[in-house]
N, C-alpha and C positions, 0 to 999 in steps of 0.2 A: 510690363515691357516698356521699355523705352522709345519715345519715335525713334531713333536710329535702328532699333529694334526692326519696327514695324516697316522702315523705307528699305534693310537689309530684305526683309522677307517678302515684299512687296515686288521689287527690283529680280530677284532671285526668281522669282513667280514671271513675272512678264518677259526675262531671259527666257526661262524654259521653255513656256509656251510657245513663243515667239518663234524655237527652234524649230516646233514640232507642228505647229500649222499649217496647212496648205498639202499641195504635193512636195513630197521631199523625196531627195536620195541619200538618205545618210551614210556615210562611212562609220568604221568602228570610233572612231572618236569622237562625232558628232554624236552618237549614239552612249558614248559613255559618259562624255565631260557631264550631265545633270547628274548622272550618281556622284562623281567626282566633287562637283559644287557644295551638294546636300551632304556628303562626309566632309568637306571643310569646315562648312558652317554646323555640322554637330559637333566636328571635334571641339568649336569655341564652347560647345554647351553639355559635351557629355565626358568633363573631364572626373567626375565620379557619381558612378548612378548610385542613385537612391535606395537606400532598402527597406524593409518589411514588408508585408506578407500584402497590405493593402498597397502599397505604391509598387510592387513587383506585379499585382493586379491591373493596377490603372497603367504601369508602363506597356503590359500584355496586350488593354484593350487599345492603346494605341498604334500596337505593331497589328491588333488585328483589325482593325480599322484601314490603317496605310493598305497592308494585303488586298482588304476587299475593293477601294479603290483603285488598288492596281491593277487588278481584276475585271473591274467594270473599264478601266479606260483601254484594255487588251482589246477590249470586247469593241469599242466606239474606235478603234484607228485600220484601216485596212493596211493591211500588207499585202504585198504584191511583188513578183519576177517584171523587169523590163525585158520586153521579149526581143528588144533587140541587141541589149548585152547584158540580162542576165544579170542585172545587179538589182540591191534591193529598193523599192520605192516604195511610201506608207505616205497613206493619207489621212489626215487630223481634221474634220471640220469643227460646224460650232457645237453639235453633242459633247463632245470632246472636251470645247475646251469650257462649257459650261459644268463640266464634272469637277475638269481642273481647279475653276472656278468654287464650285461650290465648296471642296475642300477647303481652298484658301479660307476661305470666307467663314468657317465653321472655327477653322483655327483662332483668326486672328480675333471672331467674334469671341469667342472665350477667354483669350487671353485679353479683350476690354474688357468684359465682361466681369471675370477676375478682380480687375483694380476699380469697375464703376459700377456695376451692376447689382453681385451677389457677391460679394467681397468677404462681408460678416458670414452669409453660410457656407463660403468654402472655408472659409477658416476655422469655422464652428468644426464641419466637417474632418477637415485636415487634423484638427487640434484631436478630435476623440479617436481619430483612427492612425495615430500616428504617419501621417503621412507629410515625412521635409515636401518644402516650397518649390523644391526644385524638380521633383516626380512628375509635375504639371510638363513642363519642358521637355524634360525627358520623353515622357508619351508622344508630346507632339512631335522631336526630333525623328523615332523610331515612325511614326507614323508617317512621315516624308520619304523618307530612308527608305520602307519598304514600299512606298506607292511608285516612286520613282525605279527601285529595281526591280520590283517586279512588272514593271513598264517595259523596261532596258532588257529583258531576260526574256519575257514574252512575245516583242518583236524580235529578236533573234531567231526566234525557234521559231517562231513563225516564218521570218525568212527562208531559215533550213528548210522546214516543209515545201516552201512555195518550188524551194530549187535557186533563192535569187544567193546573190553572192553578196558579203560584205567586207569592205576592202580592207584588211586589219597591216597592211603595209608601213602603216607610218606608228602601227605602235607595236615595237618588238615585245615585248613581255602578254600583251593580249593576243597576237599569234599563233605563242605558242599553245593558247588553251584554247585555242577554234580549230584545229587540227584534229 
């Protein structure tokens, strides 16, 4: 990875969090632009996935990876109804964003790690198990992708239950599918 690599993914990281700490009231936009962000910056990297059996493997363990993440940070944000109008409010402490955290850091330590660390035995690796250079990125994409929506999809529903409302006013096209 290249530093602009790293200040892209770094910057991306401290946006998102940034949005989600604290007490918030999100609207549907403020609740979708991170999915939105994380499919721009895949599209830059998933203009053709990798195949064979072993990189369709490690692209898997990064989608289930991102899941389980998504999953643990469902679990670290409260949701909640304001009871005085009924819209949604979630709250992020530092649990949260030390998960968030630790992901980053899991990431980008590999991807050093890759070009300074263990370099010779990923390649050693890659080279016998037919696995392109690019399957590495891939995984990590997918694993964002899904930690972030199944974030974005678990506070919803979570709202649903609570009874709180989320305002999808200002985005005609996601309206029609919260209905």
């Amino acid at each position: 990875m290249s530093l602009s690599d790293y200040l892209l993914y770094t910057g991306v990281f401290i946006a998102i969090l940034a949005t989600q700490l604290g007490t918030r009231r999100p609207d549907a936009r403020r609740l979708l632009l991170p999915v939105g962000i994380v499919a721009g910056v895949g599209f830059k990297y998933l203009k053709e996935i990798p195949s064979g059996s072993t990189a369709h493997l490690i692209e898997g363990a990064g989608l289930a990876v991102g899941l389980l993440f998504g999953l643990a940070s469902i679990a670290l944000i409260r949701v909640h109804r304001d009871p005085a109008d009924h819209r949604l409010v979630t709250v992020a402490g530092w649990p949260y964003a030390a998960l968030w955290t630790a992901a980053m850091a899991l990431r980008l330590g590999f991807a050093y790690g890759s070009t300074h660390w263990f370099t010779h035995a990923l390649a050693t690796f890659s080279i016998q198990h037919q696995v392109p250079a690019a399957t590495y990125g891939t995984a990590f994409v997918f694993m964002v992708l899904a930690m972030i929506t199944v974030r974005t999809v678990g506070v919803l529903i979570r709202a649903r239950l609570a009874g709180a409302t989320v305002d999808f006013g200002a985005l005609g096209i996601a309206r029609r599918f919260a209905r």
